[in-house]
N, CA, C and O atoms as CSV, one atom per row, in Angstrom:
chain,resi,resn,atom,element,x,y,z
A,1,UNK,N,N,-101.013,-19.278,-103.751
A,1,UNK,CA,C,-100.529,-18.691,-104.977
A,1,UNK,C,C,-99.143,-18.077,-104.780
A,1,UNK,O,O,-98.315,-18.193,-105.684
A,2,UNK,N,N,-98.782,-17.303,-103.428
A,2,UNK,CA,C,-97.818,-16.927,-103.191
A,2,UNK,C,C,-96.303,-17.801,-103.367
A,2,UNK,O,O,-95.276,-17.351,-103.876
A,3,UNK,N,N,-96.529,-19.324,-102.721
A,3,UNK,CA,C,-95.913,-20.455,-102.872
A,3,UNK,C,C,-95.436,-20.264,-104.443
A,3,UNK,O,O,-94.298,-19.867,-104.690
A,4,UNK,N,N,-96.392,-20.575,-105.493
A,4,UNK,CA,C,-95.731,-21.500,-106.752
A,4,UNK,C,C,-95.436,-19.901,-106.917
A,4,UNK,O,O,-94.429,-19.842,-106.211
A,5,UNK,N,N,-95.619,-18.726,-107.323
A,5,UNK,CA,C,-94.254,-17.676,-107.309
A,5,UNK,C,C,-92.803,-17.394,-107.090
A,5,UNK,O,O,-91.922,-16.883,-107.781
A,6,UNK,N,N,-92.873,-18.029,-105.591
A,6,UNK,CA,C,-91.462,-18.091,-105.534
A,6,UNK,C,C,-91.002,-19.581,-105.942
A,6,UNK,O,O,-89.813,-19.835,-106.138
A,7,UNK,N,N,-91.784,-20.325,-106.030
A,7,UNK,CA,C,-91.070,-21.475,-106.559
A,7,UNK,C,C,-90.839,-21.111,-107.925
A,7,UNK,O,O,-89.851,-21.604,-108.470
A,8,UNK,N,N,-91.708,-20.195,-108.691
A,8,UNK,CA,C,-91.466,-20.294,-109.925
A,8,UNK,C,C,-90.047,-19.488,-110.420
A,8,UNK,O,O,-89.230,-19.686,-111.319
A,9,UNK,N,N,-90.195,-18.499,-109.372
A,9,UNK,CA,C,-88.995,-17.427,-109.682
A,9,UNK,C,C,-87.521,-18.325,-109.144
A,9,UNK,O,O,-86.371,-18.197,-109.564
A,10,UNK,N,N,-87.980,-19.124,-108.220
A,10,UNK,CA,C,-86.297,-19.826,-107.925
A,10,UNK,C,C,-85.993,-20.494,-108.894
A,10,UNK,O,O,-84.851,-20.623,-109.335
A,11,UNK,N,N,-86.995,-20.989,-109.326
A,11,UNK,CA,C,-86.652,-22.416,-110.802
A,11,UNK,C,C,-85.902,-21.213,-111.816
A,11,UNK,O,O,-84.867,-21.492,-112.421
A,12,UNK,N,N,-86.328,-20.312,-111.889
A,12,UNK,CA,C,-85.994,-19.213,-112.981
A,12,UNK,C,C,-84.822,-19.076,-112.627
A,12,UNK,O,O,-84.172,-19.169,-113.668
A,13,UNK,N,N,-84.295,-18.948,-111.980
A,13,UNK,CA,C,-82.983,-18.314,-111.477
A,13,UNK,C,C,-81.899,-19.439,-111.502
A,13,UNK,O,O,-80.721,-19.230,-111.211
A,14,UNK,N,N,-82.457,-20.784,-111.915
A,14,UNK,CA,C,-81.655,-21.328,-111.572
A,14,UNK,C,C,-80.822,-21.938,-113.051
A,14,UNK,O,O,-79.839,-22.678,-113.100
A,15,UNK,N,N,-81.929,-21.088,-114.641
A,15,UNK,CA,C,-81.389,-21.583,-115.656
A,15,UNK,C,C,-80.224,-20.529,-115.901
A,15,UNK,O,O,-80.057,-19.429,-115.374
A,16,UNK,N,N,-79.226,-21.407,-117.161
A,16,UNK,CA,C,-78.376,-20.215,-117.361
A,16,UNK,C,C,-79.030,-19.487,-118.563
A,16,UNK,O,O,-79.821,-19.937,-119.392
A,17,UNK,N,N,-78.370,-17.950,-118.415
A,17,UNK,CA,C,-78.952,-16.865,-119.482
A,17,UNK,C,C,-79.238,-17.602,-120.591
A,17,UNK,O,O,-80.397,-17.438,-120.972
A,18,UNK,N,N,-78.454,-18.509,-121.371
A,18,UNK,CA,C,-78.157,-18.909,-122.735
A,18,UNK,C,C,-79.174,-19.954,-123.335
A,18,UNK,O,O,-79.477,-20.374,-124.451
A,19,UNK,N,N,-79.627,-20.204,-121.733
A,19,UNK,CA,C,-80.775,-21.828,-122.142
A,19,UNK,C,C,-81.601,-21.483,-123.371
A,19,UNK,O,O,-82.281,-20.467,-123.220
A,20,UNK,N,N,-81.690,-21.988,-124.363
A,20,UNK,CA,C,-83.080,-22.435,-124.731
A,20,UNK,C,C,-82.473,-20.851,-126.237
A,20,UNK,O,O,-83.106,-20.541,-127.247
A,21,UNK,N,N,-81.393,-20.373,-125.839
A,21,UNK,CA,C,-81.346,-19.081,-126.924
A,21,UNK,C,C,-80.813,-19.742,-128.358
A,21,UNK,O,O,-80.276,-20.849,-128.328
A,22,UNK,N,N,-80.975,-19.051,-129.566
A,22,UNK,CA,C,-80.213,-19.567,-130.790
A,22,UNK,C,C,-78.778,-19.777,-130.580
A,22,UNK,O,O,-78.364,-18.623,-130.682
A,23,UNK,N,N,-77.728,-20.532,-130.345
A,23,UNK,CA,C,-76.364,-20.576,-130.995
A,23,UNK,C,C,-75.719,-19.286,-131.985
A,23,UNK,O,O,-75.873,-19.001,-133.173
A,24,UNK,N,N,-75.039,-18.760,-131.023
A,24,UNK,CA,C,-74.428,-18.018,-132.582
A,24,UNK,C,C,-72.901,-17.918,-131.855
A,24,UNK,O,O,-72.755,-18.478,-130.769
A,25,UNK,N,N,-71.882,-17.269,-132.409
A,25,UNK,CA,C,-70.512,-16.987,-132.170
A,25,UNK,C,C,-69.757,-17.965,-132.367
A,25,UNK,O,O,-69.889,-18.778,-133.282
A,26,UNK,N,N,-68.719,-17.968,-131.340
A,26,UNK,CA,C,-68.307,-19.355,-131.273
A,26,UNK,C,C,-68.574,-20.442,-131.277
A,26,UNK,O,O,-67.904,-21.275,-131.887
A,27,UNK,N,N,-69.877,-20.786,-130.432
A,27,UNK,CA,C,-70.832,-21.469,-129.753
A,27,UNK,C,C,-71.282,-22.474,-131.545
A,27,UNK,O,O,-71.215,-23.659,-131.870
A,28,UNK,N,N,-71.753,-21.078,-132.341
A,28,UNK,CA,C,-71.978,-21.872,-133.642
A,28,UNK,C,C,-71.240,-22.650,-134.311
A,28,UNK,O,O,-71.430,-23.791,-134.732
A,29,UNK,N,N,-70.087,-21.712,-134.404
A,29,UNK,CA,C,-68.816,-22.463,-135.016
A,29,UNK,C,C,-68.700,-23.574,-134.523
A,29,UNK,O,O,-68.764,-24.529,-135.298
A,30,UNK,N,N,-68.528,-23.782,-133.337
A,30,UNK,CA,C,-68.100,-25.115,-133.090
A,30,UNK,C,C,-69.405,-26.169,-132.987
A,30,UNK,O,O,-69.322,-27.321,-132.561
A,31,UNK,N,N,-70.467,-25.603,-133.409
A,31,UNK,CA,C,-71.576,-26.587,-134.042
A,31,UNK,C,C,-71.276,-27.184,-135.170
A,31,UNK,O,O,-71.181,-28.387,-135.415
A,32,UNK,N,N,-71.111,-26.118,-135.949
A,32,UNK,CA,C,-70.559,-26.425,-137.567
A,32,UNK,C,C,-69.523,-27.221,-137.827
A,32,UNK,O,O,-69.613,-27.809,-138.904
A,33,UNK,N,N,-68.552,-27.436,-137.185
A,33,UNK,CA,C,-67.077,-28.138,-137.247
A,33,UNK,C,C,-67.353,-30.009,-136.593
A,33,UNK,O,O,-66.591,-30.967,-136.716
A,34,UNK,N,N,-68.801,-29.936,-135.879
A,34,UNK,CA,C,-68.979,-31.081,-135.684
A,34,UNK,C,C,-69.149,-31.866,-136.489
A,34,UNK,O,O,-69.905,-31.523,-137.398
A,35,UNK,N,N,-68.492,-33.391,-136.557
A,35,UNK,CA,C,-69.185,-34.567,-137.524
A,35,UNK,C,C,-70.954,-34.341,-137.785
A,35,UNK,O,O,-71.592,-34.358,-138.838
A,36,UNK,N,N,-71.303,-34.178,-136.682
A,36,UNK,CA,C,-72.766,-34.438,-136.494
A,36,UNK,C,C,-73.938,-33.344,-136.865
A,36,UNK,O,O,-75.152,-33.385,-136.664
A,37,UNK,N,N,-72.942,-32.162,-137.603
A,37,UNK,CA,C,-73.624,-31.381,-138.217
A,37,UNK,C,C,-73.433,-31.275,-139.401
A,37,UNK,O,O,-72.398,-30.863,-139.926
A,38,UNK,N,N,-75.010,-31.855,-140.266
A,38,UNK,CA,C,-74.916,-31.897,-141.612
A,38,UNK,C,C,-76.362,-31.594,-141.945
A,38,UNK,O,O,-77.443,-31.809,-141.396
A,39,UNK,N,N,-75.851,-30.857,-143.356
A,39,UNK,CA,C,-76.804,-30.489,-144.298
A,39,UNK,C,C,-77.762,-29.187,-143.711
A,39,UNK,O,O,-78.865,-28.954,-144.206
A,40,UNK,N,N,-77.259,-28.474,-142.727
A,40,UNK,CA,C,-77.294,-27.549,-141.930
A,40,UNK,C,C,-78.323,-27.582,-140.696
A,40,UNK,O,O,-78.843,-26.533,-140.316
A,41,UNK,N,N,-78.618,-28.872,-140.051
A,41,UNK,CA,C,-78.871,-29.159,-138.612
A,41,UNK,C,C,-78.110,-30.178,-138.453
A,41,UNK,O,O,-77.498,-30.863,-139.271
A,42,UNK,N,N,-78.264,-30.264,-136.426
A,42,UNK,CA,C,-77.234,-31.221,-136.009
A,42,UNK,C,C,-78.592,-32.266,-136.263
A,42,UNK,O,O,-79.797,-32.036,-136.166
A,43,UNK,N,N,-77.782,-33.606,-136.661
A,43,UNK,CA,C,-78.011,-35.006,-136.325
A,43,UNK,C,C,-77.184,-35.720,-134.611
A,43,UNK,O,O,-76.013,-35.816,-134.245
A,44,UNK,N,N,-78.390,-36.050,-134.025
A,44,UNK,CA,C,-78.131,-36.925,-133.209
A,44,UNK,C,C,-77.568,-38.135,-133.246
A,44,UNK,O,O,-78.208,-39.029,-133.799
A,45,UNK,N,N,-76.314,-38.423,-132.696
A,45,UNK,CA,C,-75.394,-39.686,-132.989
A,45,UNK,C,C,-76.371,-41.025,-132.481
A,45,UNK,O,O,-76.125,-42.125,-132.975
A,46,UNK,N,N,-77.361,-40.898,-131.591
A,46,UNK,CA,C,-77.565,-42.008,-131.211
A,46,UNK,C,C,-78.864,-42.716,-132.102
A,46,UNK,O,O,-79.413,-43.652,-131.521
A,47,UNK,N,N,-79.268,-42.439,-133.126
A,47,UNK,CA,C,-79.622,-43.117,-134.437
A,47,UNK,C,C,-81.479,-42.590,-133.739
A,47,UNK,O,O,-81.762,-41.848,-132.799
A,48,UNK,N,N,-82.240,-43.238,-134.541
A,48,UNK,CA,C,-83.994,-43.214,-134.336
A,48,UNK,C,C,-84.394,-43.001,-132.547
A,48,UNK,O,O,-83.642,-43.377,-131.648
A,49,UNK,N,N,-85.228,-42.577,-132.411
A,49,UNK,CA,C,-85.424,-42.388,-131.032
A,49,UNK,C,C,-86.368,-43.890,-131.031
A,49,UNK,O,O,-87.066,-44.452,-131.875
A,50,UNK,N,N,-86.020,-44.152,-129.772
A,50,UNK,CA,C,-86.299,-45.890,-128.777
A,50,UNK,C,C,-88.278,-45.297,-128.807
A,50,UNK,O,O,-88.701,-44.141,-128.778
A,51,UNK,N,N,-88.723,-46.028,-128.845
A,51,UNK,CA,C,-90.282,-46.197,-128.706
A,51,UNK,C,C,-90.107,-47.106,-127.645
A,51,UNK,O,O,-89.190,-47.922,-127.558
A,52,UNK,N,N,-91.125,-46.913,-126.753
A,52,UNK,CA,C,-91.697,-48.141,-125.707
A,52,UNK,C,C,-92.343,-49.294,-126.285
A,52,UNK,O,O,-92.892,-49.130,-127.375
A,53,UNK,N,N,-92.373,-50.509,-125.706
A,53,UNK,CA,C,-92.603,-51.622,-126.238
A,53,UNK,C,C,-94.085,-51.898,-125.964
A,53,UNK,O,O,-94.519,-51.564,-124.862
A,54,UNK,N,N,-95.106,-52.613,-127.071
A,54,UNK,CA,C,-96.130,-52.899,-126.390
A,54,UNK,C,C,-96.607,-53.070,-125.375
A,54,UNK,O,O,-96.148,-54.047,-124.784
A,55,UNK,N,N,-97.569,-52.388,-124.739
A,55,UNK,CA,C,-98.426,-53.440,-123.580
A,55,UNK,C,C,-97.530,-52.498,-122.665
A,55,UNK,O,O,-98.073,-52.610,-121.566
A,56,UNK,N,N,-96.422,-51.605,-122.514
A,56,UNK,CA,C,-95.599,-50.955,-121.561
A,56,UNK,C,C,-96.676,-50.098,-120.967
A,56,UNK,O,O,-97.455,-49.360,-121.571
A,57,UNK,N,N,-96.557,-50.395,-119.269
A,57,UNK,CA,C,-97.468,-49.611,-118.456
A,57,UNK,C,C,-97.738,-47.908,-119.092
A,57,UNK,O,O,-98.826,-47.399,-118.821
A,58,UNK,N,N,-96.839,-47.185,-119.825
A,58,UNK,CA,C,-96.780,-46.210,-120.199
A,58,UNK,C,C,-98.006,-45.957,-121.107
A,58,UNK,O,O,-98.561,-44.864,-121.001
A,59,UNK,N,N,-98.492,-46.886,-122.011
A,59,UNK,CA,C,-99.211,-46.936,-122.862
A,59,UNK,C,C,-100.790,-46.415,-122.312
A,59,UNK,O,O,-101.739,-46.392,-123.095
């Protein structure tokens, strides 16, 4: 148990402060000024997300 602790606390240490927080400041602004932000979320440029193909070992 001692193990995945410090593994857990190194993984921790290794994100930055900002990961995973809301956007705001600048940070927003220059969300907003993007092409790819419309109708007030960003759209992803690279169109529908890819599905795996039948019968794919994944399945």
């Amino acid at each position: 148990m001692a193990g995945f602790r410090t593994l857990s606390t190194g993984l921790r240490a290794l994100q930055p402060g900002g990961f995973g927080a809301d956007p705001s400041g600048e940070r927003m602004a220059r969300i907003r000024r993007s092409p790819h932000f419309k109708d007030g979320v960003f759209q992803n440029p690279g169109g529908p997300a890819r599905t795996r193909p039948s019968g794919s070992a994944l399945d």
